[in-house]
N, C-alpha and C positions, 0 to 999 in steps of 0.2 A: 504494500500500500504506500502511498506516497509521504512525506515527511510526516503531514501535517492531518493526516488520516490519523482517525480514537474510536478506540474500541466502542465509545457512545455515541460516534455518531450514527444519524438513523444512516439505515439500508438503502435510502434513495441515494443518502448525498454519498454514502462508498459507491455508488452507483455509479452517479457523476463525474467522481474523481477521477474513475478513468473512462470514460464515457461509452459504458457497456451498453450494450443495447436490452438485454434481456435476461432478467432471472428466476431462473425457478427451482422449489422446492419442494422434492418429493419425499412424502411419507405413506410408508404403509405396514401397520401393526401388525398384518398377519402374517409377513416374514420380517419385522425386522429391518425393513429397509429406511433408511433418515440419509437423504442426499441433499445434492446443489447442484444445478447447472446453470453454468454461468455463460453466457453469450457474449462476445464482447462487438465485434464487428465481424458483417458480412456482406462488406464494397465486392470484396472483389472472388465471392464465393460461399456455401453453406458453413458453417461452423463448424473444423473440424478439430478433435482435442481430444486426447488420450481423458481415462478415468483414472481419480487416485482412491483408493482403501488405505486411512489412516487411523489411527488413535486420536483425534485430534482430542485439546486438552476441551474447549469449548467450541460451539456455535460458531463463536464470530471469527475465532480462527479458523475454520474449516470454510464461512463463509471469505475471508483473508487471502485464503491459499484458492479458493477457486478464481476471483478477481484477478487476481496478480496472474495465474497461472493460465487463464483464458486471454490475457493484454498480451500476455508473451506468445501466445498461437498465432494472433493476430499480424505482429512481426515480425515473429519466422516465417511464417508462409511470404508475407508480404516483400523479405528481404531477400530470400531464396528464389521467385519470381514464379511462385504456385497460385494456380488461381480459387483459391478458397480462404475464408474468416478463419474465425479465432474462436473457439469457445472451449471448456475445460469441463467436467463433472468429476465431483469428488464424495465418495461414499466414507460415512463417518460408521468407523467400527475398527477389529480388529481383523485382519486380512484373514490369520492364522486360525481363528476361534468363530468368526462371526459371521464367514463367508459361504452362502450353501449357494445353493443351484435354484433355489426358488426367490430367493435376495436376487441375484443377478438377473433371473428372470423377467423380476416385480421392476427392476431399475428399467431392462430392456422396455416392456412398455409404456413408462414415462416417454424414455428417449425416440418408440415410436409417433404418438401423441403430439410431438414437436412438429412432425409432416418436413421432414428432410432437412429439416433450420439446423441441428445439430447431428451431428455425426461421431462417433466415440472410436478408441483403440483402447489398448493396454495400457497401462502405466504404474508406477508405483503401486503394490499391493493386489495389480490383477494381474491375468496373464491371457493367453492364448481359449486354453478350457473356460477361462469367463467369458473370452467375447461370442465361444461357441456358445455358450447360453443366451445369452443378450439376441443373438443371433436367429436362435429359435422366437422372439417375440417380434423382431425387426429387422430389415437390413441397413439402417443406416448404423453401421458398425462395420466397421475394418482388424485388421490384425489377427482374423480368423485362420484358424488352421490353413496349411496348404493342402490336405488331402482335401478340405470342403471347396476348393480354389482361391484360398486365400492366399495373400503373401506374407504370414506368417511370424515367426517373431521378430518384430523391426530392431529387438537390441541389436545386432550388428553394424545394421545402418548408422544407428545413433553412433556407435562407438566410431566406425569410419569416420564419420564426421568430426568428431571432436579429434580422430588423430591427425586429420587433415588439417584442422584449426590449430591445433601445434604445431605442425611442421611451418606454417605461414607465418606463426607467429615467434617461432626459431628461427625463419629465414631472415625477418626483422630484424632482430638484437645480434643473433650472433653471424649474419652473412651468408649460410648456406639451411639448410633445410635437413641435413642430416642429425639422426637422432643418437647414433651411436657416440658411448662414452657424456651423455647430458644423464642428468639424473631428474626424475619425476617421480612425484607423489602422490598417489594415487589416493582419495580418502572415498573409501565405500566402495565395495570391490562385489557389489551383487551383479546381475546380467549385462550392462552394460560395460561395468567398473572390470568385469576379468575379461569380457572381450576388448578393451582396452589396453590392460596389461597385457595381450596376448600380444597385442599388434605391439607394443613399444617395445616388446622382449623381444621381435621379432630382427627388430632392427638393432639392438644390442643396447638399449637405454638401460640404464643403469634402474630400478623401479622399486619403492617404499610404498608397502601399503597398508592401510588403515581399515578398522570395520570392527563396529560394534560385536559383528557375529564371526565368534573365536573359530570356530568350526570351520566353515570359509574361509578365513584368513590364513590359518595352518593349509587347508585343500590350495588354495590360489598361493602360495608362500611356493608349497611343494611342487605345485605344475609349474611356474613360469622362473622358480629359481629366484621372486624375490622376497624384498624383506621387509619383515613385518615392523610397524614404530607404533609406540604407544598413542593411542589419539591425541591426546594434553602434550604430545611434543615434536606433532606439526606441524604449528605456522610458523616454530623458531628453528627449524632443521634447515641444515645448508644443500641447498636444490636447488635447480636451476628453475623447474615449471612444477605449478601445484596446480592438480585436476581433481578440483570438487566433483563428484560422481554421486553424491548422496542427496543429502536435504538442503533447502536453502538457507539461504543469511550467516552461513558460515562467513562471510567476507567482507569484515565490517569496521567501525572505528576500534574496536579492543586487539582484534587479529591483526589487522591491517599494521599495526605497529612494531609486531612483533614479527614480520616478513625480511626475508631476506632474499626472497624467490623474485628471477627477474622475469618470471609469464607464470600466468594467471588461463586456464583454460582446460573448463573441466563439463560433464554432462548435465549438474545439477544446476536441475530450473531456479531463477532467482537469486543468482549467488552473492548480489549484493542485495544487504540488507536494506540499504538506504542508494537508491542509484544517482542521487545528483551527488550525495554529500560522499558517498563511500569511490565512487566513478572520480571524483577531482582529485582526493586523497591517495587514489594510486597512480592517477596523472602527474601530481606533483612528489609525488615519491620515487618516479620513475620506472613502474611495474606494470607492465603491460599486459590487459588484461583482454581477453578475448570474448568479447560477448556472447553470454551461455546461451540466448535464442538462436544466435543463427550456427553455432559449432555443433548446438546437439541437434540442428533440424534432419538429419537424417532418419530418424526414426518416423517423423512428418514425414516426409518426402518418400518414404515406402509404404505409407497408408494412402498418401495421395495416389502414388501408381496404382495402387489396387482399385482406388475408387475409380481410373483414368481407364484401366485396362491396360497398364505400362508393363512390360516384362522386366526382368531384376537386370537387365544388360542396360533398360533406360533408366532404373531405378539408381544404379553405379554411375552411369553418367551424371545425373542429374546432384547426389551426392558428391560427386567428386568438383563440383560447383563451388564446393566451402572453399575450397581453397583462394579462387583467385576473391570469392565475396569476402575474403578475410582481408585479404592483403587491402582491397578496396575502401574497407572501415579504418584502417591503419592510416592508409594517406589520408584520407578525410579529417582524419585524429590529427596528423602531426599539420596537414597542412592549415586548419584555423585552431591549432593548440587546445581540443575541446577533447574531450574521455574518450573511447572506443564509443561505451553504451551510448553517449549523446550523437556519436558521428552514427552508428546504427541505426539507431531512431528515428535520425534525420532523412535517410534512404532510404528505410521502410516508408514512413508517413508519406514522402512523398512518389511513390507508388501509388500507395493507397490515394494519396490525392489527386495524381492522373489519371486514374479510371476509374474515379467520380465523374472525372470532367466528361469523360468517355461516354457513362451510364447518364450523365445529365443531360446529353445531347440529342436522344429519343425518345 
């Protein structure tokens, strides 16, 4: 939410703040289901945006992370050059405990109901078997199996993306693009976070990683040969690039001063806490930070083919995109002296604002 966003204000004016277009609330007692979908724009296409299954601690954080998390659909699609909105849904429970097949189902026709305005994937806390349920009530849902014709689980893609977004953003500070011998840190090392590691092991990066679940980190530790660091000792480790891969607002005024990492460029949505104030602060700190909508649109950009009819040979092309979109936010940054995130924003929005002009002209 934006600086100046509280937890008191009403629900219209979080509305406003980021000028969603559409929110809805679905409840229903006989499975259990208490969601959010959040709409934010749809200039330049239906809504389309992974679901999250959280613990969230209240309401208004859960209404929080769908706002924030549908603005950022908005301008990944928009910055990637996909022609669909932005909108998010986030299911409040616990993935592990709380998740049956009749929950997803009771969600699925909400997000029928909508009449094609939103469209869902996977995301944090759901997977592939949810959206084949979801599926059974609707089709606007993507990220479905491949054996039903789906394209299947997008972690790859996402990970592609975000190693593309290092490389661009390695080719920046240190002059070449090569990864071998840089060291990165990986924090949260589930679906995306070890196909990540896979690919930086691959090129011979030196790789540290983090993750609340001990289990995983021993398994990803032992496959990819790296090394495990305590969470709490982080943002003060000497590494070259840190790759948030988990939850957001890790990236903020108390971390931020404790870096010594000269790139910033990781899977997790949101990763600064505050984007005017935390985006200057690693501008004038010299950390160069890679804007987490457009590094992890990969995972987008493989729901989008599915909905297109694109095969995974367009789907690799269109992924392999981050790269020169990277380097593009970088001159915009260094050339009027303004954050990555601001110079992002500024290319998004104005997309999104030429084909308004487009749509306004019939």
């Amino acid at each position: 939410m934006p600086a100046n966003s509280s937890s008191d204000s009403s629900i219209l004016e979080q509305l406003s703040a980021y000028g969603h277009k559409k929110l809805v609330f679905c409840n229903d007692p006989d499975t259990g289901l208490k969601a959010i979908i959040a709409i934010h724009d749809t200039t330049l296409g239906p809504a389309l945006g992974g679901t999250r299954m959280w613990s969230y601690t209240t309401e208004n954080e859960a209404l929080e992370d769908a706002l924030r998390l549908s603005r950022g659909m908005t301008y990944k699609a928009a910055i990637t050059g996909l022609n669909i909105g932005g909108g998010k849904g986030v299911i409040i429970g616990d993935s592990r405990k709380d998740k049956t097949e009749t929950l997803m189902r009771s969600y699925g026709r909400f997000i029928k109901n909508l009449n094609g305005e939103f469209i869902t994937a996977e995301e944090m806390g759901t997977n592939t078997r949810d959206m084949e349920y979801i599926r059974m009530e609707t089709s606007y849902v993507t990220g479905v199996p491949e054996s039903l014709g789906g394209a299947g689980n997008p972690a790859p893609f996402t990970a592609q993306g975000v190693y593309l977004g290092i490389k661009a953003s390695v080719k920046e500070v240190f002059g070449t693009d090569m990864l071998a011998g840089r060291t990165v840190v990986v924090q949260g090392i589930g679906n995306v976070g070890e196909h990540l590691v896979a690919l930086l092991r691959k090129e011979n990066a030196e790789v540290l990683i983090s993750d609340i679940n001990q289990g995983q980190l021993t398994y990803v530790a032992r496959k990819y040969k790296a090394k495990p660091i305590d969470a709490d000792k982080i943002f003060g480790c000497d590494a070259d690039i840190f790759a948030p891969c988990a939850m957001g607002a890790t990236v903020n005024n108390q971390t931020i001063q404790k870096m010594k990492f000269a790139i910033i460029a990781g899977s997790a949505n949101n990763q600064l806490k505050d984007e005017a104030l935390d985006g200057e602060l690693l501008l004038k700190k010299g950390i160069l930070f890679a804007p987490d909508y457009l590094i992890n649109a990969g995972g987008l950009i493989s729901c989008y083919s599915e909905l297109t009819g694109f095969g995974k040979k367009r789907t690799v092309q269109l992924t392999e995109n981050i790269y020169d979109a990277t380097r593009s936010v970088i001159k915009l940054s260094k050339a009027e002296n303004i954050s990555t995130n601001i110079a992002a924003n500024r290319i998004a929005e104005k997309r999104i604002a030429d084909v308004k002009k487009i749509k306004s002209s019939y």
